[in-house]
Backbone and ligand atoms as CSV (ligand in chain L), in Angstrom:
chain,resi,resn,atom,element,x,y,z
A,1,UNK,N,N,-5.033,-158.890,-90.837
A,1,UNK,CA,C,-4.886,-159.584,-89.556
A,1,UNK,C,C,-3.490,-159.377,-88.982
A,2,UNK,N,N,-2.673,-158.602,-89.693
A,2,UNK,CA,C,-1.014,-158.461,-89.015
A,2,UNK,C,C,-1.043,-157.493,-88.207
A,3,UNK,N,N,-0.295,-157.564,-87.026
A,3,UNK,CA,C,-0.107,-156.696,-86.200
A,3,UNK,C,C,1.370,-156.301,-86.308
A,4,UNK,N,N,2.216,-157.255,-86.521
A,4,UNK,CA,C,3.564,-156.537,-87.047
A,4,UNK,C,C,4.004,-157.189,-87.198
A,5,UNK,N,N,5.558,-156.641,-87.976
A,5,UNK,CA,C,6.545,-157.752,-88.747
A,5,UNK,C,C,7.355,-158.276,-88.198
A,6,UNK,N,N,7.175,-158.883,-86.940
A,6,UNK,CA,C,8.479,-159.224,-86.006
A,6,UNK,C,C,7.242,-159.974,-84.949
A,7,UNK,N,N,8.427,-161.332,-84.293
A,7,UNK,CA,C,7.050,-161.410,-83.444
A,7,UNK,C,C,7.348,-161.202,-81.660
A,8,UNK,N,N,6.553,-161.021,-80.987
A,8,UNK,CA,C,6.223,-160.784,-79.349
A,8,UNK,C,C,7.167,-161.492,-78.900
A,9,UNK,N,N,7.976,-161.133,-78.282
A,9,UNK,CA,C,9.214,-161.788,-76.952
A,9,UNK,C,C,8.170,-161.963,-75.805
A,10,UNK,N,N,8.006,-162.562,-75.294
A,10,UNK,CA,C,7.273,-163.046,-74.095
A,10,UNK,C,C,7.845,-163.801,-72.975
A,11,UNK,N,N,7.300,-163.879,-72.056
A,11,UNK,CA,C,8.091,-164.558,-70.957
A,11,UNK,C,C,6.768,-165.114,-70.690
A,12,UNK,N,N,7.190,-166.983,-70.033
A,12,UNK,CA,C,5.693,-167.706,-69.746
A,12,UNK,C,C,6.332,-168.708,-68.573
A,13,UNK,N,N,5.371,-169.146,-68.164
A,13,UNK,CA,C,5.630,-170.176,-66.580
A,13,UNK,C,C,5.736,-171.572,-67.028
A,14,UNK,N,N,6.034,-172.187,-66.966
A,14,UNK,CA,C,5.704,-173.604,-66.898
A,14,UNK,C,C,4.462,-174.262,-66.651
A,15,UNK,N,N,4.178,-174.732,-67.466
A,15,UNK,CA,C,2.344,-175.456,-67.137
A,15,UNK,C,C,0.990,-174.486,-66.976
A,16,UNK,N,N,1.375,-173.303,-67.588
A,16,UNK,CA,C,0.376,-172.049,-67.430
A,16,UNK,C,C,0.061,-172.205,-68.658
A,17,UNK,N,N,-1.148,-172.169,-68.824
A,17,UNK,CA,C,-2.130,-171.760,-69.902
A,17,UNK,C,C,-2.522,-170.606,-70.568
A,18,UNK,N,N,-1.908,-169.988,-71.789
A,18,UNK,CA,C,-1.764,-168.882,-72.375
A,18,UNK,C,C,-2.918,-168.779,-73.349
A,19,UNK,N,N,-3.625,-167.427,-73.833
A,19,UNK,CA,C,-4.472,-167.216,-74.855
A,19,UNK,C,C,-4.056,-166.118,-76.035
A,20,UNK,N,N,-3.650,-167.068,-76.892
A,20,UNK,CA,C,-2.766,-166.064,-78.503
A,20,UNK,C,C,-3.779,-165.329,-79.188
A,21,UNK,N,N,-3.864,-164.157,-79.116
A,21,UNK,CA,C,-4.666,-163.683,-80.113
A,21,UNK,C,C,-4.850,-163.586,-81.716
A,22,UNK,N,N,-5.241,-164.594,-81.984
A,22,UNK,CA,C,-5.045,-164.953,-83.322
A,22,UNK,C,C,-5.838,-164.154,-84.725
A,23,UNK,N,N,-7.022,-163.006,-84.094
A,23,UNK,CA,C,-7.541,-162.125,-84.687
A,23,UNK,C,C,-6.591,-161.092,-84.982
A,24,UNK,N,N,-5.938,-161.112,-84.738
A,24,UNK,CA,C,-5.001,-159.619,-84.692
A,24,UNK,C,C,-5.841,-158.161,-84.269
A,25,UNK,N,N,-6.431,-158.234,-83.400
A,25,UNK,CA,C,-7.251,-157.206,-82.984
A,25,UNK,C,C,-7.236,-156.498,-81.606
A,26,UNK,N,N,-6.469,-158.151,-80.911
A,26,UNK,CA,C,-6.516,-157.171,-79.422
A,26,UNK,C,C,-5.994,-156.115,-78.795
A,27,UNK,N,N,-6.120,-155.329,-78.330
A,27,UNK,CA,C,-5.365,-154.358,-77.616
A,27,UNK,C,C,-4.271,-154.494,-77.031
A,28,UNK,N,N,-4.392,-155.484,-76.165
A,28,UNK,CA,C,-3.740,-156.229,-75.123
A,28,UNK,C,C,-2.335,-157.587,-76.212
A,29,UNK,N,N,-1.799,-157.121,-77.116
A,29,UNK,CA,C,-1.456,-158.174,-77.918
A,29,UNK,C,C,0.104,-158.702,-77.342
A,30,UNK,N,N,0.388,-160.015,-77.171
A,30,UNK,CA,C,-0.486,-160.851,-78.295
A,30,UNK,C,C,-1.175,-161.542,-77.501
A,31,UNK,N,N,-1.620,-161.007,-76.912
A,31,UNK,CA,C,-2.767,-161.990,-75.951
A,31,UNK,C,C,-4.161,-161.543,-75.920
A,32,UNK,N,N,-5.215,-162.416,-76.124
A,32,UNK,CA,C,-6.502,-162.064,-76.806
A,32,UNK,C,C,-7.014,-161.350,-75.587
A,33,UNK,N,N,-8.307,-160.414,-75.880
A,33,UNK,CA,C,-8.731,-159.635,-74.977
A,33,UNK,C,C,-10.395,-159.790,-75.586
A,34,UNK,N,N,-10.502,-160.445,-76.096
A,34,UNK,CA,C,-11.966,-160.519,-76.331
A,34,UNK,C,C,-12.375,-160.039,-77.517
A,35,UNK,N,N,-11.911,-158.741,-78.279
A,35,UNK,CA,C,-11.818,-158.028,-79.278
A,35,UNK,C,C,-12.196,-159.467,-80.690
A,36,UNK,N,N,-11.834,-160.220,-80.327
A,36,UNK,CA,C,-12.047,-161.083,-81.895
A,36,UNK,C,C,-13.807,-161.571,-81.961
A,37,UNK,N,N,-14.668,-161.335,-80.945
A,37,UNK,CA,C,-16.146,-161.421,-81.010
A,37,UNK,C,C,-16.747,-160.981,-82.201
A,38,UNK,N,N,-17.219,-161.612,-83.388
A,38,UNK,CA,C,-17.802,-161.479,-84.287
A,38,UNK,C,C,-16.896,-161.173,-85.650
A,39,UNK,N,N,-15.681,-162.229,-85.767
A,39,UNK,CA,C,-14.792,-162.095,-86.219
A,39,UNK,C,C,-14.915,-163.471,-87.074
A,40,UNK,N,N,-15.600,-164.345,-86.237
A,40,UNK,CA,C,-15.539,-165.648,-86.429
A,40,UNK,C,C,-14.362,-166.080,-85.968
A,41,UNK,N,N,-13.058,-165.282,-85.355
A,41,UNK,CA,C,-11.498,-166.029,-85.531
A,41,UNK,C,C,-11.485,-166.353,-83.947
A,42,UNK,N,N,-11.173,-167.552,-83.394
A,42,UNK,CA,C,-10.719,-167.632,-82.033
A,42,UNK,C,C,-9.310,-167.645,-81.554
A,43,UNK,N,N,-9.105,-167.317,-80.769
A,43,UNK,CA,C,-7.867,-167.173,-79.831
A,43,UNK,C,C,-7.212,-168.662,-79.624
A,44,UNK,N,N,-6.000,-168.959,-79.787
A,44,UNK,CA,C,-5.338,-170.193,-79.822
A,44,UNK,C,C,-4.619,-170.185,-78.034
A,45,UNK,N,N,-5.359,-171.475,-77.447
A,45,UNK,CA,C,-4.392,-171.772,-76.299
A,45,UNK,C,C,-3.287,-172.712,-76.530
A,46,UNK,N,N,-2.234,-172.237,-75.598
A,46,UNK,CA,C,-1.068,-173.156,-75.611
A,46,UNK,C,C,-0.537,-172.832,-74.315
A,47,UNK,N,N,0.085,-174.137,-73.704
A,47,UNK,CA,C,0.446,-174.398,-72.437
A,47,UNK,C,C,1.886,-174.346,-72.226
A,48,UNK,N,N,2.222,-173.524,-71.708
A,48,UNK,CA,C,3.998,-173.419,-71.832
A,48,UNK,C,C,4.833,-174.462,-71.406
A,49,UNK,N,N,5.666,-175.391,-72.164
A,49,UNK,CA,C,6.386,-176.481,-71.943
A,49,UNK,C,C,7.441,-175.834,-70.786
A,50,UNK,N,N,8.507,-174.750,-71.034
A,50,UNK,CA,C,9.236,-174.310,-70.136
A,50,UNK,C,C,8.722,-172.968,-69.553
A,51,UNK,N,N,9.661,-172.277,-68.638
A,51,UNK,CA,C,9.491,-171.227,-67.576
A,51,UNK,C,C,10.570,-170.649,-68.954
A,52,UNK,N,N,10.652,-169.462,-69.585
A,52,UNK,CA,C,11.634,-169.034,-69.959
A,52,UNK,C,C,10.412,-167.880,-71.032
A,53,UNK,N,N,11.398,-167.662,-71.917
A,53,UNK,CA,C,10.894,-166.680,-73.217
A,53,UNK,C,C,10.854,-167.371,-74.539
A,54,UNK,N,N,9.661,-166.621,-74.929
A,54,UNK,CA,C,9.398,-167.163,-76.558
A,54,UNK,C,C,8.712,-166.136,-77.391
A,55,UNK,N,N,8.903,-166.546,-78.482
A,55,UNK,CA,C,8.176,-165.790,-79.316
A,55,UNK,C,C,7.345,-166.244,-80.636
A,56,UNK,N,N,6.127,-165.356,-80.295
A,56,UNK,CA,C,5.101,-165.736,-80.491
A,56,UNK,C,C,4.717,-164.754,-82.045
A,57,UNK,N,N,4.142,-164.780,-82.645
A,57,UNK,CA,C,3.641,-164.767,-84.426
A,57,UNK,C,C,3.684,-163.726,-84.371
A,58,UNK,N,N,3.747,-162.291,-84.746
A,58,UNK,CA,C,3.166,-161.222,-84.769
A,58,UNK,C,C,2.541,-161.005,-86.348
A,59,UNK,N,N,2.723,-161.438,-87.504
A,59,UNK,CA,C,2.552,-161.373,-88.431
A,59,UNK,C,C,1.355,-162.277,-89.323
A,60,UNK,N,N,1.099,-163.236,-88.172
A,60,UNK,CA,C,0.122,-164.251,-88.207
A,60,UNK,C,C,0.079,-165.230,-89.388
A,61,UNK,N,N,1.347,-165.296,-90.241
A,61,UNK,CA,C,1.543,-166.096,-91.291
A,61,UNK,C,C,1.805,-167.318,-90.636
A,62,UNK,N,N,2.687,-167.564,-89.858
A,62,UNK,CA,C,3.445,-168.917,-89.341
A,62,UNK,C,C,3.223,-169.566,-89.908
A,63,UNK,N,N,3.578,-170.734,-90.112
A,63,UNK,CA,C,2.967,-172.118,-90.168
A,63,UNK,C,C,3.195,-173.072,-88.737
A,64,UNK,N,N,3.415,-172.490,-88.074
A,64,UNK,CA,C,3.428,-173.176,-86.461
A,64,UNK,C,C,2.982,-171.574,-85.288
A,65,UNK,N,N,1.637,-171.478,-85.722
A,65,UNK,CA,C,1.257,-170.628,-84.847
A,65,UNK,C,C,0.692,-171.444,-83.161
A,66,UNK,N,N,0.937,-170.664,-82.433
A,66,UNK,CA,C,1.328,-168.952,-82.487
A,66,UNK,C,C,2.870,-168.925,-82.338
A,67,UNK,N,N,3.340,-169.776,-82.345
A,67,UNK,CA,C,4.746,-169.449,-82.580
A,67,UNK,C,C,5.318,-168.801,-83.512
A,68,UNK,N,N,6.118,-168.328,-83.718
A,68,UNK,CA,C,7.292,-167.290,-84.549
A,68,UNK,C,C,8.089,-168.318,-85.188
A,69,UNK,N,N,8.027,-168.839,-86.669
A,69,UNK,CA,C,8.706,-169.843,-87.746
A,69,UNK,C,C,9.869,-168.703,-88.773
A,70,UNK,N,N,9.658,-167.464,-88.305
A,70,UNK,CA,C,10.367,-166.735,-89.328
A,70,UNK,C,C,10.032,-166.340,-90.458
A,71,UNK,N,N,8.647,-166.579,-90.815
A,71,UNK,CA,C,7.933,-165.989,-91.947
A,71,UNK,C,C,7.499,-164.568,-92.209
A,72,UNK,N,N,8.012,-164.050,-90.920
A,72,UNK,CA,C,7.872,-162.339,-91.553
A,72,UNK,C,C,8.986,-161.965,-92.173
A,73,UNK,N,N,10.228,-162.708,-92.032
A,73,UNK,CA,C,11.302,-162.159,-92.738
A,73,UNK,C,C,11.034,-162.288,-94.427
A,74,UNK,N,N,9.888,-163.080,-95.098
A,74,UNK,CA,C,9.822,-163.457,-96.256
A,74,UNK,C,C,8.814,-162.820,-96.938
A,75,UNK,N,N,8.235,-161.635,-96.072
A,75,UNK,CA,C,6.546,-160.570,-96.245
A,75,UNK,C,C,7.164,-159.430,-96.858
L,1,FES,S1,S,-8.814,-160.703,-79.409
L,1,FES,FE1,FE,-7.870,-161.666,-81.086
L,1,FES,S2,S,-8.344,-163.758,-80.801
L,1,FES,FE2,FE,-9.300,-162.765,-79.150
């Protein structure tokens, strides 16, 4: 399910509604594209508290997904 060892810098709006691809499959990453259909795994929404940049899991360990906790540094 890893897509890589570092996670997605992103830029998000304020009060916009984001979709994390939590299959590690999408094309489009890290944002789900549908690709997780018959995966059983769904895509995690989260609503951006600020207008700014974040980063988001690429490694899909987190323990605060889809956020980035720093657990790829420990893979
Ligand atoms: S494509 Fe991965 S969760 Fe949708």
């Amino acid at each position: 399910m890893s897509n890589q060892n570092a996670p997605y810098e992103v830029q998000v709006e304020a009060g916009q509604e984001y979709w994390y691809c939590a299959c590690g499959k999408s094309k489009n990453q890290p944002w789900c594209d549908g690709s997780h259909e018959g995966t059983g795994v769904q895509p995690m929404s989260f609503t951006a508290k600020e207008t700014g940049t974040v980063w988001l899991c690429g490694c899909r360990m987190s323990d605060n997904l889809p956020f980035c906790d720093g657990t790829h540094n420990s893979l």
